[in-house]
DSSP file (Angstrom, degrees, kcal/mol; ACC not computed):
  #  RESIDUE AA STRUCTURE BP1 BP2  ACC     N-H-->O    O-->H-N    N-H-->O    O-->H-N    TCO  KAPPA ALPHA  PHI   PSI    X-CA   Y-CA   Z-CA
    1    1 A X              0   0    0      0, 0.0     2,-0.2     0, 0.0     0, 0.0   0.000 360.0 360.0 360.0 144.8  -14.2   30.2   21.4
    2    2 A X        -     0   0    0      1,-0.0     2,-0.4     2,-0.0     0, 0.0  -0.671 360.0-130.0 -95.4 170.5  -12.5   28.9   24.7
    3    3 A X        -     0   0    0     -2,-0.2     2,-0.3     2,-0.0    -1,-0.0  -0.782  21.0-159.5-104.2 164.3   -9.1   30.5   25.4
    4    4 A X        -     0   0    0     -2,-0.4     2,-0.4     3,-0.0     5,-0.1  -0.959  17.0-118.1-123.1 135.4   -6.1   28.2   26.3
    5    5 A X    >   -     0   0    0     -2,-0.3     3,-0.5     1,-0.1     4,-0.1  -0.885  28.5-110.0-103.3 173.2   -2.9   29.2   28.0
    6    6 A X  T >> S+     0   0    0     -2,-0.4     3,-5.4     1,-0.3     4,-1.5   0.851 120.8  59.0 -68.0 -63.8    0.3   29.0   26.6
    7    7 A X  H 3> S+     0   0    0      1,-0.4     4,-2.5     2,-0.2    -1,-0.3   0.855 108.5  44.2  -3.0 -89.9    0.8   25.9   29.3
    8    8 A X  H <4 S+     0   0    0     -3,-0.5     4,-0.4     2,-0.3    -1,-0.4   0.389 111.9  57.5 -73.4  11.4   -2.0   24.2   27.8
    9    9 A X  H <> S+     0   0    0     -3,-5.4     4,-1.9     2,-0.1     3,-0.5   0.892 106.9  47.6 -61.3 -79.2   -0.7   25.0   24.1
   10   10 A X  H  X S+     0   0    0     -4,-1.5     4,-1.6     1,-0.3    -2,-0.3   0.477 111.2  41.9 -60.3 -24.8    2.2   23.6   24.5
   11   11 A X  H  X S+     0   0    0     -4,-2.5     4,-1.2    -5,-0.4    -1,-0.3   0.872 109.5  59.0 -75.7 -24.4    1.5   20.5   26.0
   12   12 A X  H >> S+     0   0    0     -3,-0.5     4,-1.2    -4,-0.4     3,-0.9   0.988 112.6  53.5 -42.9 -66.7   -1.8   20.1   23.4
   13   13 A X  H >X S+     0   0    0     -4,-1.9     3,-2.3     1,-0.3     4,-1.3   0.828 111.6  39.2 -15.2 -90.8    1.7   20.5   21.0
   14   14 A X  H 3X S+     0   0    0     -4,-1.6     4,-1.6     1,-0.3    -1,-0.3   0.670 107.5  58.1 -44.8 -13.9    3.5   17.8   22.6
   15   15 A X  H << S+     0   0    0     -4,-1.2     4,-0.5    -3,-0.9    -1,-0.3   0.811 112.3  45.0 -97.3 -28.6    0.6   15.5   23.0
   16   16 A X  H XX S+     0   0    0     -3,-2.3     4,-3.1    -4,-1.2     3,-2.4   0.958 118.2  42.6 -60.5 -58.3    0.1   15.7   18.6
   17   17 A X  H 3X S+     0   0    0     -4,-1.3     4,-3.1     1,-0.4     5,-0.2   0.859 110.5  54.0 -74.3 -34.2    3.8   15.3   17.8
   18   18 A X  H 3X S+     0   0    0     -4,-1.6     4,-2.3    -5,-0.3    -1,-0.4   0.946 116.1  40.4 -71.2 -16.7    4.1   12.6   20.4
   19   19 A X  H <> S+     0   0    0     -3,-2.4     4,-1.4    -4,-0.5    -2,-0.3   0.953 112.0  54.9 -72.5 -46.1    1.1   10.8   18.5
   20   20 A X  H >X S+     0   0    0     -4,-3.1     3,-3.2     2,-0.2     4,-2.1   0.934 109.2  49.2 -20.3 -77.5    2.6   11.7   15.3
   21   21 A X  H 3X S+     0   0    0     -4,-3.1     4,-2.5     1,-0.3     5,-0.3   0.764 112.2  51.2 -18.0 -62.7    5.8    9.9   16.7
   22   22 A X  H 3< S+     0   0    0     -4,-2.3     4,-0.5    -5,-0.2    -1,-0.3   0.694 106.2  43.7 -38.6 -46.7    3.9    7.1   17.6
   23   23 A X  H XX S+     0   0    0     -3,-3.2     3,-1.7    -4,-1.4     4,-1.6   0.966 112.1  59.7 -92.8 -67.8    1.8    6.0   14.5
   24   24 A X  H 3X S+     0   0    0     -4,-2.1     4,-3.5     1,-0.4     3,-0.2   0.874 109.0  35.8 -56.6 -41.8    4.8    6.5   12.5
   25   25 A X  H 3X S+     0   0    0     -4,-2.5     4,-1.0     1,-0.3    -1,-0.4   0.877 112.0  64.9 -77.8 -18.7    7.3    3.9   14.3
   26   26 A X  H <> S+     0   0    0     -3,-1.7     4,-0.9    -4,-0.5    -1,-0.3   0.943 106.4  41.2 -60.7 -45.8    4.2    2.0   14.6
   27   27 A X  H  < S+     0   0    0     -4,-1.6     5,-0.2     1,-0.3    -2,-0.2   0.557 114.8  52.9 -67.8 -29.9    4.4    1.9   10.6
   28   28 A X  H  < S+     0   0    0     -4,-3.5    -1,-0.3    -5,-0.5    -2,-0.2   0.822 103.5  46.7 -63.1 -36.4    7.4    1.3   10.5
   29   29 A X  H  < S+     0   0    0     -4,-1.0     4,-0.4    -5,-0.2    -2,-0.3   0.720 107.6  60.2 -96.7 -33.6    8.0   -1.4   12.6
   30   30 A X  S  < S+     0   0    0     -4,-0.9    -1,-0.2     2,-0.2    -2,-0.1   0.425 115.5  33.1-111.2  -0.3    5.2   -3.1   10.9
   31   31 A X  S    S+     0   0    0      2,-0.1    -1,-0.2    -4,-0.1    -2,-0.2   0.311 136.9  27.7-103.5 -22.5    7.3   -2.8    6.9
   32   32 A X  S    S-     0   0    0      1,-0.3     2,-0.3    -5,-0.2    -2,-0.2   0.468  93.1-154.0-137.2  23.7   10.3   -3.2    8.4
   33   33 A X  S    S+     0   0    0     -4,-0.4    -1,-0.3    -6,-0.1     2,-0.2  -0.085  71.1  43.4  53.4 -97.8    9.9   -5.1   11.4
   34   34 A X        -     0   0    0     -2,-0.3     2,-0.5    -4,-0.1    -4,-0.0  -0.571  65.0-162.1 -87.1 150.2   12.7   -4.3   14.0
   35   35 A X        -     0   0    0     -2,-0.2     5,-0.2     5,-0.0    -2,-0.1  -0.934  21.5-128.5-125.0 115.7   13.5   -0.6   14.3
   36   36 A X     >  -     0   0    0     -2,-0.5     4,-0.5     1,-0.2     3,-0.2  -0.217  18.0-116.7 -64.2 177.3   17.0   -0.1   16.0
   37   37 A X  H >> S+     0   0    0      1,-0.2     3,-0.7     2,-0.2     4,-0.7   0.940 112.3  62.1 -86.8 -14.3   17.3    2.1   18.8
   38   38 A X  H 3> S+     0   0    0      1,-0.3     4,-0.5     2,-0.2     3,-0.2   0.722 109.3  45.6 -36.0 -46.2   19.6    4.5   17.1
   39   39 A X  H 3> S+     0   0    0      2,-0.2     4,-0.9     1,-0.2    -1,-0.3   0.384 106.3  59.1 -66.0 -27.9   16.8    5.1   14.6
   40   40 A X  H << S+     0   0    0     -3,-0.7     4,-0.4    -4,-0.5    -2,-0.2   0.634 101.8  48.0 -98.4  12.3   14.5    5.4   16.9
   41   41 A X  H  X S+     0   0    0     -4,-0.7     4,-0.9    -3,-0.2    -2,-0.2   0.579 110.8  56.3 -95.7 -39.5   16.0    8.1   18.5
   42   42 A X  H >< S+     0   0    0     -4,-0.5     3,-4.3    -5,-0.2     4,-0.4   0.911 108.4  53.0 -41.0 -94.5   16.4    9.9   14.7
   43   43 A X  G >< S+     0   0    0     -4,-0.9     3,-1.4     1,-0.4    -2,-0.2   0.563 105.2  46.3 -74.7 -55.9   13.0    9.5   14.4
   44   44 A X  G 34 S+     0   0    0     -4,-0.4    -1,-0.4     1,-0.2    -2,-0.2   0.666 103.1  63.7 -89.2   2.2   11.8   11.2   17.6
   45   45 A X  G << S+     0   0    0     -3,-4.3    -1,-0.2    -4,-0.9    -2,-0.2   0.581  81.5 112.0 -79.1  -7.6   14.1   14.4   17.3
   46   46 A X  S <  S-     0   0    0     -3,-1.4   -25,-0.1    -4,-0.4    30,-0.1  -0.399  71.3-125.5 -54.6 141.4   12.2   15.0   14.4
   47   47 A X     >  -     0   0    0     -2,-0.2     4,-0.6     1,-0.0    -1,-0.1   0.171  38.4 -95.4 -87.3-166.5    9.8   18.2   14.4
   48   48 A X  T  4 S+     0   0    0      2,-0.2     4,-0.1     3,-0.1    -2,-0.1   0.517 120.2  54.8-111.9  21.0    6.5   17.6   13.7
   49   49 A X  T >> S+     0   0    0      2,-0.1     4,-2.0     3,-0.1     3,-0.7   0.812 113.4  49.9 -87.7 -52.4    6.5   18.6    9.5
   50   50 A X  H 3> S+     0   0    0      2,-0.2     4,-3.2     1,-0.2    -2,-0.2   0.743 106.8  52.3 -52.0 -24.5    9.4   15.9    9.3
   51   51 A X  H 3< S+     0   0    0     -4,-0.6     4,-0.4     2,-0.2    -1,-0.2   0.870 115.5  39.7 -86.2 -25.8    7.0   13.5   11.3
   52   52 A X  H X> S+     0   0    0     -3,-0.7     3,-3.0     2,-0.2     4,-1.0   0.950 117.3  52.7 -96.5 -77.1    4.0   14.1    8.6
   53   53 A X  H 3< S+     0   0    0     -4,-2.0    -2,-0.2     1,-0.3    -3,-0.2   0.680 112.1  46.0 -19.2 -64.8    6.9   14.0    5.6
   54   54 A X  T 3X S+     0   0    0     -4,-3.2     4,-0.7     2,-0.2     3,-0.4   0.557 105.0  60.4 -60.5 -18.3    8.1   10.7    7.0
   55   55 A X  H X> S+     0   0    0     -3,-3.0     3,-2.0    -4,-0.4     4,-1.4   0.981 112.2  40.2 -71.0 -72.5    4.3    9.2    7.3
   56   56 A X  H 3< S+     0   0    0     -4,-1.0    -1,-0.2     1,-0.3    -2,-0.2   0.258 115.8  50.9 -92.6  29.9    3.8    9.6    3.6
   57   57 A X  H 34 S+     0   0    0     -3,-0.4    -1,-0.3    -5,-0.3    -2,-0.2   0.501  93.9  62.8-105.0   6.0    7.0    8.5    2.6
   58   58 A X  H X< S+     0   0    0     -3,-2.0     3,-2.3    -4,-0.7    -2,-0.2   0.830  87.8  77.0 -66.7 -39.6    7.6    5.3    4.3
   59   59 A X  T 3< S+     0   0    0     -4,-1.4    -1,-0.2     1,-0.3    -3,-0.1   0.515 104.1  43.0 -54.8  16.4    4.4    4.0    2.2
   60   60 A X  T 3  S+     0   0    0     -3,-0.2    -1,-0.3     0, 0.0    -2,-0.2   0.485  88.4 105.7-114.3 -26.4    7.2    3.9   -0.6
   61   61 A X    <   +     0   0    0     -3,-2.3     3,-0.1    -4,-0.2    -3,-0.0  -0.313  38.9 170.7 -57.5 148.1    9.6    2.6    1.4
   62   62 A X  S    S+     0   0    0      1,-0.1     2,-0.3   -30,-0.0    -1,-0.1   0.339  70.2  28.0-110.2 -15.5   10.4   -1.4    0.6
   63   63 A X  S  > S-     0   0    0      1,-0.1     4,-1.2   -31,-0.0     3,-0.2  -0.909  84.4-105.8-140.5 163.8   13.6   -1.7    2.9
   64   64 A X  H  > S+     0   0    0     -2,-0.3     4,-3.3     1,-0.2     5,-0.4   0.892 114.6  72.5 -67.5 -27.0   15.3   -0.3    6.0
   65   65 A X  H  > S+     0   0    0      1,-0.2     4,-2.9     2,-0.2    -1,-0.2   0.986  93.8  46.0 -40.2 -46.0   17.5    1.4    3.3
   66   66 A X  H  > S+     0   0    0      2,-0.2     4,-2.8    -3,-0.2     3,-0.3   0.989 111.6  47.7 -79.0 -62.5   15.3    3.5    2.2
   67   67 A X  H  X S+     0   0    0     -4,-1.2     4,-2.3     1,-0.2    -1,-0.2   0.825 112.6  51.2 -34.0 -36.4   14.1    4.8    5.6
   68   68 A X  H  X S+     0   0    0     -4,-3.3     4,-1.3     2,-0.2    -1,-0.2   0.962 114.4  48.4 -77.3 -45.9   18.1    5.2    6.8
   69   69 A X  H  X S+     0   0    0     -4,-2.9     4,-1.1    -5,-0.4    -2,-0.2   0.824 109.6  52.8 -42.9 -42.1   18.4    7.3    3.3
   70   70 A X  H >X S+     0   0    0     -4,-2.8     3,-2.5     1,-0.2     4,-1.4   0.988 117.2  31.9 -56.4 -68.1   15.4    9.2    4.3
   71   71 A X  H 3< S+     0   0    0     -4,-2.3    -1,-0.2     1,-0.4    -2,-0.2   0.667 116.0  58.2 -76.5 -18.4   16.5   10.4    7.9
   72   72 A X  H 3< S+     0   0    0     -4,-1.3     3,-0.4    -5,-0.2    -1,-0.4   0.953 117.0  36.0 -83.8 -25.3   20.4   10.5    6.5
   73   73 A X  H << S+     0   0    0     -3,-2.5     2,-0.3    -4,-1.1    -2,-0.2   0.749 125.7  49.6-110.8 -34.1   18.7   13.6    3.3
   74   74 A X  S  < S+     0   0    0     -4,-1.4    -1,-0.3    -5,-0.2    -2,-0.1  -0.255  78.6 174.4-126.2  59.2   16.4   14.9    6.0
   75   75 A X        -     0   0    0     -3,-0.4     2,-0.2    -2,-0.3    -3,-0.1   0.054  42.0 -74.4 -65.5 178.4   17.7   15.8    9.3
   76   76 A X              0   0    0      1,-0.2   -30,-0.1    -5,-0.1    -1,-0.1  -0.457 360.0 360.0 -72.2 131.8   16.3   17.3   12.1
   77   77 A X              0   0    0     -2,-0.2    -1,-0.2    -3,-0.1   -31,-0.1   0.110 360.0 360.0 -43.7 360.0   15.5   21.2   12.1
């Protein structure tokens, strides 16, 4: 097993959440086209349970409604 330090935890951390981050407004933007930036600013204070919660509930989504309903039920931690 290799050891890590905390250093290199925590950016390995940031460096999933920011992919998380990624894929998801990527999937977004591609159902719902334009993503404002207001929303995209929701969307990246999210942790990184919310980021996996929002992945498999956009595939339901059919409108920006439902995404602004999601973020309005499920704020940030």
């Amino acid at each position: 097993m290799i050891d890590i330090t905390t250093g290199e935890r925590i950016s390995y951390d940031r460096g999933i959440t920011e992919g998380k981050h990624n894929i998801v407004v990527r999937r977004l933007q591609k159902c719902l086209e334009e993503l404002p930036r207001k929303i995209r600013a929701k969307i990246q204070t999210l942790s990184l349970n919310q980021l996996e919660e929002l992945s498999e509930a956009l595939l339901d989504f059919t409108a920006s409604e439902d995404l602004f309903n999601w973020l309005e039920n499920n704020q940030p931690e």
